[in-house]
C-alpha positions in Angstrom: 4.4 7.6 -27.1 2.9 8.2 -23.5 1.8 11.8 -24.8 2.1 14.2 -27.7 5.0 15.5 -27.0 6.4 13.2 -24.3 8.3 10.1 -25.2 8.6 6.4 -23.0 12.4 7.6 -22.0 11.8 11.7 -21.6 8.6 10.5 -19.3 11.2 7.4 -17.2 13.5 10.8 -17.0 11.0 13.3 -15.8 9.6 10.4 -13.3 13.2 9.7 -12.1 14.0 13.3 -11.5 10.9 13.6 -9.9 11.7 10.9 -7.7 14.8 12.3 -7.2 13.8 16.3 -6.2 11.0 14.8 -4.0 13.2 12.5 -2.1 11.2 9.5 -2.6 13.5 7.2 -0.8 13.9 9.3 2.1 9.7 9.6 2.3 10.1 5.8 2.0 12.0 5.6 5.3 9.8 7.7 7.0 6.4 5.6 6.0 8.5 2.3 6.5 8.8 4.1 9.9 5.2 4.9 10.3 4.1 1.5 8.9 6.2 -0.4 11.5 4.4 1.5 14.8 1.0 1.4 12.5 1.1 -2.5 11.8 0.8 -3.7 15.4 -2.5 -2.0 16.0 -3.5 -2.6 12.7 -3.6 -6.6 13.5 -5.2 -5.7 17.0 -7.9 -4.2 14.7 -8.4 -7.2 12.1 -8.5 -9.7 14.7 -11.1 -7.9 16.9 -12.7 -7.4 13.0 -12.3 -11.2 12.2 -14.1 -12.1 15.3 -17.5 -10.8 13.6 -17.2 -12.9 10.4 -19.4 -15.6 9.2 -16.1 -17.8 9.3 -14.3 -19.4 11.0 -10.0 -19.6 10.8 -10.2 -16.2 9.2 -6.7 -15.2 10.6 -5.0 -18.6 9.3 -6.3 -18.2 5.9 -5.0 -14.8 5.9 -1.7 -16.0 7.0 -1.6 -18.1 4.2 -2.5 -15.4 1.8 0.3 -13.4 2.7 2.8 -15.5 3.5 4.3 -15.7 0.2 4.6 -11.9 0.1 6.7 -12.2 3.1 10.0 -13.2 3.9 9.9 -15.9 6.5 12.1 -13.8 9.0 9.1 -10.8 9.0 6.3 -13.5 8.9 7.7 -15.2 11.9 6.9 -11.4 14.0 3.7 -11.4 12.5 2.3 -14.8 13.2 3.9 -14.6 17.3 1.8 -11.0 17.8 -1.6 -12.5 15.7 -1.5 -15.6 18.2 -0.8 -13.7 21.1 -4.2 -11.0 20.3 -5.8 -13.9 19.5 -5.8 -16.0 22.2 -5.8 -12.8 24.4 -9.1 -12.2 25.9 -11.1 -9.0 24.1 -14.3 -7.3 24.6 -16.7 -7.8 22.0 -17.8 -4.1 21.8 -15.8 -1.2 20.3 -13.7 -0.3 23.6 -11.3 2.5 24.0 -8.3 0.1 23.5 -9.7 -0.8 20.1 -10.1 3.0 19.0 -6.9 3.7 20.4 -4.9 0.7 18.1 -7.4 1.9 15.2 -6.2 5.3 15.3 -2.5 4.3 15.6 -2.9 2.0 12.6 -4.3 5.2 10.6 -0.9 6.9 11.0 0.7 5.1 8.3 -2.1 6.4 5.9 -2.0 9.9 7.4 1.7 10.2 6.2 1.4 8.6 2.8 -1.5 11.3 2.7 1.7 13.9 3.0 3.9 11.6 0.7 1.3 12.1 -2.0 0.1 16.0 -1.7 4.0 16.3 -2.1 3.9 14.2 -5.6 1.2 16.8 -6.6 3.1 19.9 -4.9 0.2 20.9 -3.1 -0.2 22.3 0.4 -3.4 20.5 2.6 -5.9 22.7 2.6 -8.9 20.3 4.2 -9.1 21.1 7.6 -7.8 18.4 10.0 -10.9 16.3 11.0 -11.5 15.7 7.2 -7.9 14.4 6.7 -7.6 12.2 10.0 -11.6 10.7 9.6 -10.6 9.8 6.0 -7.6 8.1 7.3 -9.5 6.2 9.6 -11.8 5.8 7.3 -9.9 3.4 4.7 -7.7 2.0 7.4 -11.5 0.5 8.1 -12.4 0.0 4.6 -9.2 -1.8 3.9 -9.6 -4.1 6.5 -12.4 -4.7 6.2 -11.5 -5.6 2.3 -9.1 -7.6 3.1 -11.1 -10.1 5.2 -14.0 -10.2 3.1 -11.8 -10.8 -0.2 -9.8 -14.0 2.3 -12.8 -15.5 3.0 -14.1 -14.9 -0.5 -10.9 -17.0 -1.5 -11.8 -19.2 0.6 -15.4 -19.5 -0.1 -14.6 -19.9 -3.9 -11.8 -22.0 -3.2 -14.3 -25.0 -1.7 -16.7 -24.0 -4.1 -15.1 -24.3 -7.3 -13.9 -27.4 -5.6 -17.8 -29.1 -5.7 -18.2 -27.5 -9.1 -15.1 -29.5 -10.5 -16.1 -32.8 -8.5 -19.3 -32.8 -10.7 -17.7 -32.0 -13.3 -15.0 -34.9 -12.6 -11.9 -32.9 -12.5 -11.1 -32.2 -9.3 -7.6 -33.5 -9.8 -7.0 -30.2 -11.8 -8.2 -27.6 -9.7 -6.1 -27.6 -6.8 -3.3 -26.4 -9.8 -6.1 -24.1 -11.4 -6.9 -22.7 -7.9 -3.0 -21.8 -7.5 -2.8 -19.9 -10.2 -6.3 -18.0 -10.0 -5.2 -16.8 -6.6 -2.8 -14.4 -8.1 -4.7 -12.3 -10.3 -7.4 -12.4 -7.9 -4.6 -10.9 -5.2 -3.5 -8.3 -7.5 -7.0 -7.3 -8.2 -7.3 -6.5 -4.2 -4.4 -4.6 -4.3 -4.9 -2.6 -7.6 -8.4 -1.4 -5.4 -6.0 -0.6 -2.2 -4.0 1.5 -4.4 -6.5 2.9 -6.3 -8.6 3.7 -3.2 -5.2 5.6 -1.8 -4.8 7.5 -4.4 -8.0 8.7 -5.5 -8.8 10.0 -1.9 -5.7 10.2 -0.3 -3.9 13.6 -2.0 -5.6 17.1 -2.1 -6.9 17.2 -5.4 -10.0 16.8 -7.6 -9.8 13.6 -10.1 -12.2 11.4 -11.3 -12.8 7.6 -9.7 -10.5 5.4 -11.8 -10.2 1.5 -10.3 -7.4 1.1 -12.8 -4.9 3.9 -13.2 -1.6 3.9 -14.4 0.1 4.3 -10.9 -2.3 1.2 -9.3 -1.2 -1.3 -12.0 2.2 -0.6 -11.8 2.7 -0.6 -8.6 0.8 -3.6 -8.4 2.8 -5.3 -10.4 6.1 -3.9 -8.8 4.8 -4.7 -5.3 3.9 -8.5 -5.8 7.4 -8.7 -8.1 9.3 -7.0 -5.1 7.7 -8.6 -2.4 8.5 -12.4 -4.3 12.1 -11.4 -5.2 13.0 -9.7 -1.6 11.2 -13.0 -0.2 13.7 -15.3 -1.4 16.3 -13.1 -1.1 15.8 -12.6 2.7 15.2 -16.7 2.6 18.0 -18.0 1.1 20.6 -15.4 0.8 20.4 -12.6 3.4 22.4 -12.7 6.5 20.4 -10.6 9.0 20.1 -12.7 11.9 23.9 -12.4 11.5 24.5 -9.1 10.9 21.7 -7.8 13.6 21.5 -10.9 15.2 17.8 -11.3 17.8 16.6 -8.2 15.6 17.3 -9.6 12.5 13.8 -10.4 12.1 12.4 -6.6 12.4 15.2 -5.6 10.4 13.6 -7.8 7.6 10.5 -6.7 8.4 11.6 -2.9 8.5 13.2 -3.6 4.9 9.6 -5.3 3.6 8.0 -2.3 4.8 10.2 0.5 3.4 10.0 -1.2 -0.5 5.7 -1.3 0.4 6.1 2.3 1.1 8.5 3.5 -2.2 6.2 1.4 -4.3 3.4 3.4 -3.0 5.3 6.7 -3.5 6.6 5.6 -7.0 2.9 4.8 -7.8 1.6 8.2 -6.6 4.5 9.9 -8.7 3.4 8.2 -12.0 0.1 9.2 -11.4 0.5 12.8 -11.3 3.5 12.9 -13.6 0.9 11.8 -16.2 -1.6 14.1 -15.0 0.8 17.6 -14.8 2.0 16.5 -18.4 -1.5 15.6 -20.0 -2.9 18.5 -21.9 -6.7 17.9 -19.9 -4.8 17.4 -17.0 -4.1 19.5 -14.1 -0.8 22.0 -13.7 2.1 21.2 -11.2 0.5 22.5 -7.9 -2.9 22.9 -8.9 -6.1 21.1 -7.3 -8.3 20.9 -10.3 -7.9 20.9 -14.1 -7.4 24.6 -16.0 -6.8 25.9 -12.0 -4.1 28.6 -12.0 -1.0 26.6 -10.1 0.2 28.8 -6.8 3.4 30.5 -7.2 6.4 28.0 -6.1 7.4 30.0 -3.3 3.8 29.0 -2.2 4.3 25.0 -3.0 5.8 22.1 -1.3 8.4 21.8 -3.6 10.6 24.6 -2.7 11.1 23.2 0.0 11.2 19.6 -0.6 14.2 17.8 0.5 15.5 15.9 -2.0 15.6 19.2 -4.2 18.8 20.5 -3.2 20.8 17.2 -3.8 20.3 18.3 -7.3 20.4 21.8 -9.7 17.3 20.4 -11.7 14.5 21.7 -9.8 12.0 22.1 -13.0 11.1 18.7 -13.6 
């Protein structure tokens, strides 16, 4: 029992009609959309970022992080543009170029910002410099996170390698190392998402690092990204279907799962909280907070509502 009153397969309903009335596949599209003219600047902005850390090969060991989250067709695009802004002579100093690819990469925050006052049915009420300067604000912080958590694989890679040389089994780490790297990765992403959805939507909750929506769609990312990996290695077709775009199909595809995960997450989240008795109401900000009236709520006009007569859920 999830709740009280509110069964494991009332609660999958409720969450699928919710997905269903709030379109969550088409909102997908759109941040798959938004992600794809977000991601270019976005790795302008880490390699200028990289360029400032205590280490050196920063990008490779990065690639090789998330290479096995990508299919090989997407990670091709993304290793050509890294190369190409990294052997591309920069400025050292914050220029307007920089700020200009920083705010282009927030834009994929901004509107998962959207996405997610939707899964609460609220209506933005923080006036626009908050909303864009905290979308800036974690596109830094989770760039920043990511470095620092590469090299600190890195770091605890070589160090954990001197520990077990002392210890006289090295010959085991390199196969202890593989698998630590895992729960270490879904660690960093369980904080992304937690990060997103504690500040992201407008609505008062307490911090949480581990909420119901972070773990699973933790969980469901790292399985979806592996599964659509070697599906888009070894079975897909799309450099014959699409044929040169095949690859940013692939990529397109990689980016619109991300960005339903992320949706689905957000949904379970304040499914739990709109049917938990200390929890807030379906369009409210704040616990024991008197809801608007629907008329007054994103939901009566959310898109995915009319494809169905269930509009309660």
């Amino acid at each position: 029992m999830l709740f009280p009153d509110l069964s494991a397969m009332e609660f999958v309903k409720k969450l699928g009609t919710r997905i269903r009335n709030n379109a969550a596949t088409d909102r997908a599209a759109q941040l798959s959309y938004y992600f794809l003219f977000a991601l270019f600047p976005f790795l302008f902005f880490v390699v200028t970022l990289a360029a400032y850390l205590p280490m050196k090969g920063v990008i490779d060991e990065l690639l090789a992080r998330v290479d096995p989250l990508m299919p090989d067709e997407a990670m091709a695009i993304i290793r050509v543009q890294l190369t190409s802004l990294a052997t591309r002579q920069r400025p050292h100093l914050l220029t307007f170029g920089l700020a200009l690819a920083l705010w282009s990469a927030s834009r994929g925050v901004d509107a998962l910002r959207t996405s997610l006052n939707l899964s609460y049915d609220v209506k933005e009420s923080r006036p626009w410099w908050r909303t864009q300067g905290t979308a800036l604000l974690i596109t830094i912080c989770t760039s920043v996170l990511m470095l620092v958590a590469v090299i600190g694989l890195s770091l605890g890679g070589h160090a954990g390698l001197w520990l077990a040389s002392h210890l006289h089994v090295d010959k085991f780490w390199p196969l202890l190392w593989d698998w630590l790297r895992w729960p270490i990765t879904a660690l960093g992403v369980m904080l992304v998402f937690a990060l997103l959805y504690y500040f992201l939507p407008d609505v008062k909750q307490e911090w949480r690092f581990i909420t119901p929506g972070s773990v699973i769609g933790t969980c469901l990312w790292l399985f979806a990204c592996w599964l659509f990996s070697i599906y888009a290695d070894n079975f897909g077709s799309y450099d014959r279907t699409y044929g040169s775009i095949g690859g940013v199909i692939v990529l397109l595809t990689w980016l619109y799962v991300t960005g339903l995960i992320f949706i689905a997450g957000g949904e379970i989240n304040a499914l739990i909280e709109h049917e938990s008795r200390e929890g807030k109401a379906k369009g409210a900000r704040a616990p024991g907070e008197a809801p608007p009236p629907k008329i007054e709520r994103p939901s009566i006009a959310a898109p995915g509502v009319a494809k169905s007569a269930d509009v309660h859920a």
